[in-house]
C-alpha distance (Angstrom), angle and dihedral (degrees) to the residues before:
residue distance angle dihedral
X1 . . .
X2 3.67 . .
X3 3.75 123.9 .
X4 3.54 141.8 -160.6
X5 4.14 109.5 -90.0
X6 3.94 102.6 -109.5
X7 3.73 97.2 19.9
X8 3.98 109.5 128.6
X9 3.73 81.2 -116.9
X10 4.14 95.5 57.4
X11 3.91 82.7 41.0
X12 3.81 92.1 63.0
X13 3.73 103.2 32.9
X14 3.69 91.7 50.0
X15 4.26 83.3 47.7
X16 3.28 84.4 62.4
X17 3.65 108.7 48.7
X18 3.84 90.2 51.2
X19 3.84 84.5 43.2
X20 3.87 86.9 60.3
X21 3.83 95.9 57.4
X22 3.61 104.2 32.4
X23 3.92 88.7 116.4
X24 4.11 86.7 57.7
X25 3.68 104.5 36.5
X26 3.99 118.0 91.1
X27 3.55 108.2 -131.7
X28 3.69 123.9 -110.8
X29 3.91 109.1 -82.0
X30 4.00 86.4 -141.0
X31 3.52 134.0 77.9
X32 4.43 102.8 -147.1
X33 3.95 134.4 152.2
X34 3.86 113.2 -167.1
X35 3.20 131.6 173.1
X36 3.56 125.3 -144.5
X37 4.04 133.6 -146.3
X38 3.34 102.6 -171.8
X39 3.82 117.6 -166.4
X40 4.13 144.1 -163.7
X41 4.10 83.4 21.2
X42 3.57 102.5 176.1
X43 3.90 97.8 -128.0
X44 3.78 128.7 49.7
X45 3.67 129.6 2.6
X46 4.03 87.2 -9.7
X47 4.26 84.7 -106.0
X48 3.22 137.7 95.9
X49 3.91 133.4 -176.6
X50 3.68 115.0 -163.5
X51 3.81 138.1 149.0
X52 3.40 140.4 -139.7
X53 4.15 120.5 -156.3
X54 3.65 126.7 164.7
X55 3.81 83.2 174.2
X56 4.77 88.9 119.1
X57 3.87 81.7 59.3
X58 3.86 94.2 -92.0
X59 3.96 140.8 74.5
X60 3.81 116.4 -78.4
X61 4.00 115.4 -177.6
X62 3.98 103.4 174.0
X63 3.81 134.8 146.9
X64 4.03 114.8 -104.5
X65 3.37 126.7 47.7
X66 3.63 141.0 -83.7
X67 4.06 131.2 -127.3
X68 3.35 125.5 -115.9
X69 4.31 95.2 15.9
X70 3.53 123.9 -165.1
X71 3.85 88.7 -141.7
X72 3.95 144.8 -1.6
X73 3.66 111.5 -135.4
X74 3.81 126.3 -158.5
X75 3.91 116.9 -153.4
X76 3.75 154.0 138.2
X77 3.57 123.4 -96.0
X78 3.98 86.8 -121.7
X79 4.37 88.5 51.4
X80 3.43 91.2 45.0
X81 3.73 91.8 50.5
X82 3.88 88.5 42.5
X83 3.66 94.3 57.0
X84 3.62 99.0 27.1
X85 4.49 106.3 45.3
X86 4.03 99.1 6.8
X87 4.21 94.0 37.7
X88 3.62 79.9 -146.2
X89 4.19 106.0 175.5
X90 3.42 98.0 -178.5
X91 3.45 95.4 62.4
X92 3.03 106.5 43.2
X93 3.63 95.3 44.1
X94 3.97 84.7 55.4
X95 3.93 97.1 44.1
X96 4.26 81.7 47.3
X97 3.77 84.5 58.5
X98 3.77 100.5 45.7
X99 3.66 89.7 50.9
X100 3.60 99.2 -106.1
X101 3.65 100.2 122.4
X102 3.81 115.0 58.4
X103 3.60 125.2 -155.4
X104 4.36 121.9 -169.9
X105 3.95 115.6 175.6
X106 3.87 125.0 16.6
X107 3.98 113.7 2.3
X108 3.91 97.0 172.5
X109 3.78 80.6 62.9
X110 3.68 95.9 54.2
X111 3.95 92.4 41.3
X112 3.78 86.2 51.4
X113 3.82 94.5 52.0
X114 3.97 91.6 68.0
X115 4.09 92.0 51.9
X116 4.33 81.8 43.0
X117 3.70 95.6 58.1
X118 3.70 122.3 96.8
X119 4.16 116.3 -100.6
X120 4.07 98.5 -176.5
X121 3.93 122.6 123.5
X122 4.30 88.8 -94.6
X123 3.51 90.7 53.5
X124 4.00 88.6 49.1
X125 3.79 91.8 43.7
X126 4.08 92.3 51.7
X127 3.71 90.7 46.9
X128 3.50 91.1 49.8
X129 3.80 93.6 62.9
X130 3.45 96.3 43.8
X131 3.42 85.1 62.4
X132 3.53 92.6 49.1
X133 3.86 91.7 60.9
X134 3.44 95.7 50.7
X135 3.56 123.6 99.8
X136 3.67 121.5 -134.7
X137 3.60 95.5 28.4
């Protein structure tokens, strides 16, 4: 059943799924802690904070925030979902450019994570199911 990206629900199902094939996927070739303020979130308060560290060697999407980050990141709930479930570029790169994405502390970092991210056929297949319990996609 899909769920709504950030929801504690999409949090743990998508846990899961990278749970499953943590033996197969190669970890993340870059060491990052961002935070994440995630606005106009369709449910709740309309913000989210959440974090992503692949600092343990793998990638950890959560809600909260983490100490010591390498960045702060600023986005939409639709950008974050772009870059984050869709690994949409384009749109990103565009909402970057318009202003709508944010970044305070160490950008060459952040830049770096995308090229530090693994790009085998696991790493496809898992991101293909978290797609597949997202809603709206």
């Amino acid at each position: 059943m899909p769920h709504e990206f950030l929801t504690p629900e999409w949090i743990e199902a998508a846990r899961e799924i990278r749970q499953r094939h943590a033996d197969a996927v190669a970890p993340p070739t870059v060491d990052v802690r961002v935070n994440l303020t995630v606005t106009e979130v369709p449910f709740g308060d309309g913000e989210i904070a959440a974090h992503l560290d692949t600092s343990d060697g793998t990638v950890d999407l959560d809600l909260g925030v983490v100490d010591d980050p390498h960045a702060t990141i600023t986005l939409t709930h639709a950008t974050a979902r772009a870059l984050l479930v869709e690994r949409d570029p384009a749109v990103v790169m565009q909402a970057f450019m318009t202003g709508q994405v944010q970044v305070e502390g160490d950008i060459m970092r952040v830049m770096a994570l995308q090229a530090g991210l693994p790009d085998d056929e696991v790493s496809l297949a898992v991101a293909e199911e978290i797609v597949a319990i997202t809603a709206g996609i």
